[in-house]
C-alpha positions as CSV (number, residue, x, y, z in Angstrom):
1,X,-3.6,1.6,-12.5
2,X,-3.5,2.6,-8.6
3,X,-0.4,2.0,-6.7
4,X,-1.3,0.6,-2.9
5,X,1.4,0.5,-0.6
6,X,1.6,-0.4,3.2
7,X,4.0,2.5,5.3
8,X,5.2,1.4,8.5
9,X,7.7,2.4,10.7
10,X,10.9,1.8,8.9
11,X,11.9,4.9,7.7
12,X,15.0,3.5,5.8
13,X,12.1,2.1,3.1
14,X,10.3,5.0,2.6
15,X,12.7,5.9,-0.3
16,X,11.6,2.8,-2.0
17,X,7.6,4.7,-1.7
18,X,8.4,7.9,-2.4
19,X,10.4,6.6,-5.8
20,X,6.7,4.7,-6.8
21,X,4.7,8.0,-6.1
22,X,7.0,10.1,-8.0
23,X,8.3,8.6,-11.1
24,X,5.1,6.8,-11.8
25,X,1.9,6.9,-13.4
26,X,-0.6,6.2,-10.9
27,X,-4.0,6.9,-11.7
28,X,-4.1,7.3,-7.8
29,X,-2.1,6.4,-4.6
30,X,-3.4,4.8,-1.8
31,X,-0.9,5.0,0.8
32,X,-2.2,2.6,4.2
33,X,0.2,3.8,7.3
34,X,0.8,2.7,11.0
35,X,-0.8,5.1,12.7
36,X,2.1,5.4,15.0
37,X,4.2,5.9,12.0
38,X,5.8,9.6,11.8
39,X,4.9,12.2,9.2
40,X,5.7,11.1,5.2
41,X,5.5,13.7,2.8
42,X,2.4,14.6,1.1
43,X,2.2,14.2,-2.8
44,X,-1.0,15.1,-5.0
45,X,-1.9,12.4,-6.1
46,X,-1.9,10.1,-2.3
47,X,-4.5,9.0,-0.4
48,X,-3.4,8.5,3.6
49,X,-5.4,6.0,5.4
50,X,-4.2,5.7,8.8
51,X,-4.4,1.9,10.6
52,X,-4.3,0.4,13.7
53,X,-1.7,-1.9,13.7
54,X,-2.3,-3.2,16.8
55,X,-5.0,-5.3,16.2
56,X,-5.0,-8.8,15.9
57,X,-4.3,-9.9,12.3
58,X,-7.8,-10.6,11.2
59,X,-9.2,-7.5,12.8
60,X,-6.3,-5.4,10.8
61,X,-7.3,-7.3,7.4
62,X,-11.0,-6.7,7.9
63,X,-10.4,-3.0,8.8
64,X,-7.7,-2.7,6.0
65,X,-10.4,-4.6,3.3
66,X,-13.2,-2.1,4.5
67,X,-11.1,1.2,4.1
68,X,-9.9,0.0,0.6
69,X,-13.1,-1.5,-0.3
70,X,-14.9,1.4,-2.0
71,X,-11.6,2.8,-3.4
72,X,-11.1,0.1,-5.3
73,X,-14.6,-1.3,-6.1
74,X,-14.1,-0.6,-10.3
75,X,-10.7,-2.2,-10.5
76,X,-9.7,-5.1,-11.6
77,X,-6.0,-5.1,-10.1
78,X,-3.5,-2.8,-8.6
79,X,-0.2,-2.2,-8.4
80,X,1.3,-3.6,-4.9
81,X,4.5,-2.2,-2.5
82,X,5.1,-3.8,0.5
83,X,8.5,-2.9,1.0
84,X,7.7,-1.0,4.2
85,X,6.2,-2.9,6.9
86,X,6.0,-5.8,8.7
87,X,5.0,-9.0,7.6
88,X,1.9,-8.9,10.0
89,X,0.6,-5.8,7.9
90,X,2.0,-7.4,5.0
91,X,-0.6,-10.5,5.1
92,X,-3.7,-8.5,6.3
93,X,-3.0,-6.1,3.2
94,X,-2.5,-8.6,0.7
95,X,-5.2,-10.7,2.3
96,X,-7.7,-7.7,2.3
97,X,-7.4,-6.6,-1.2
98,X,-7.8,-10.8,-2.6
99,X,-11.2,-10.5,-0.8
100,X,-12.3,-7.4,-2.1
101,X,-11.8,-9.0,-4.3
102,X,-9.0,-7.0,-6.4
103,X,-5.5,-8.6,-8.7
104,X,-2.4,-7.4,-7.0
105,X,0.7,-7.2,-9.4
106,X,3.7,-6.4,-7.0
107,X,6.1,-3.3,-7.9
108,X,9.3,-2.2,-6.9
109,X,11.5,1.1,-7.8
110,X,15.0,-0.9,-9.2
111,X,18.0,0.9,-10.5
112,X,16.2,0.0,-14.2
113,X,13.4,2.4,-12.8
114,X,9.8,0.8,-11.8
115,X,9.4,-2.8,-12.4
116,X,6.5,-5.0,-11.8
117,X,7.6,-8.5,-10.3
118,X,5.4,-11.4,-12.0
């Protein structure tokens, strides 16, 4: 299963990423990040689009849908992280990959380790 998550500017969640990337297993990580957003760290497996934030929300879910399009075209769901970001990016995102269209099954990284919220 891929992991998708939004990174935005709030550096205090990018723990909560970084814990996905590392102690899962991700066929692949698609990582969609502000474009003003600083410098994360790099893993193997990760897959940076960058995003224009700016846009109004329909141009950011059509621009988000046509980046993730392809990437995701054989899947039937994917694991989701939105606990960086906004709740702007947050609705394009999940709005983008319902109209690929693609299931989402929401993950966090818990003190139990990674759990998938149903």
């Amino acid at each position: 299963m891929e992991l998708v998550a939004f990174l935005g500017n709030d550096k205090e969640n990018w723990g909560q990423i970084s814990a996905l990337i590392k102690k899962g297993n991700w066929e692949k990580v698609i990582l969609l990040k502000n474009k003003r957003t600083e410098s994360f760290p790099i893993y193997d497996n990760c897959e940076i689009i960058n995003i224009d934030c700016d846009k109004s929300l329909d141009e950011l879910k059509n621009n988000i849908s046509e980046n993730l399009k392809e990437r995701l075209k054989n899947e039937f769901e994917s694991a989701l992280s939105i606990a960086s970001g906004n709740g702007k990016e947050h609705m394009a995102l999940i709005s983008a990959l319902l109209n690929i269209p693609v299931g989402i099954r929401l993950v966090a990284f818990t003190k139990k380790g990674i759990e998938f919220i149903n």
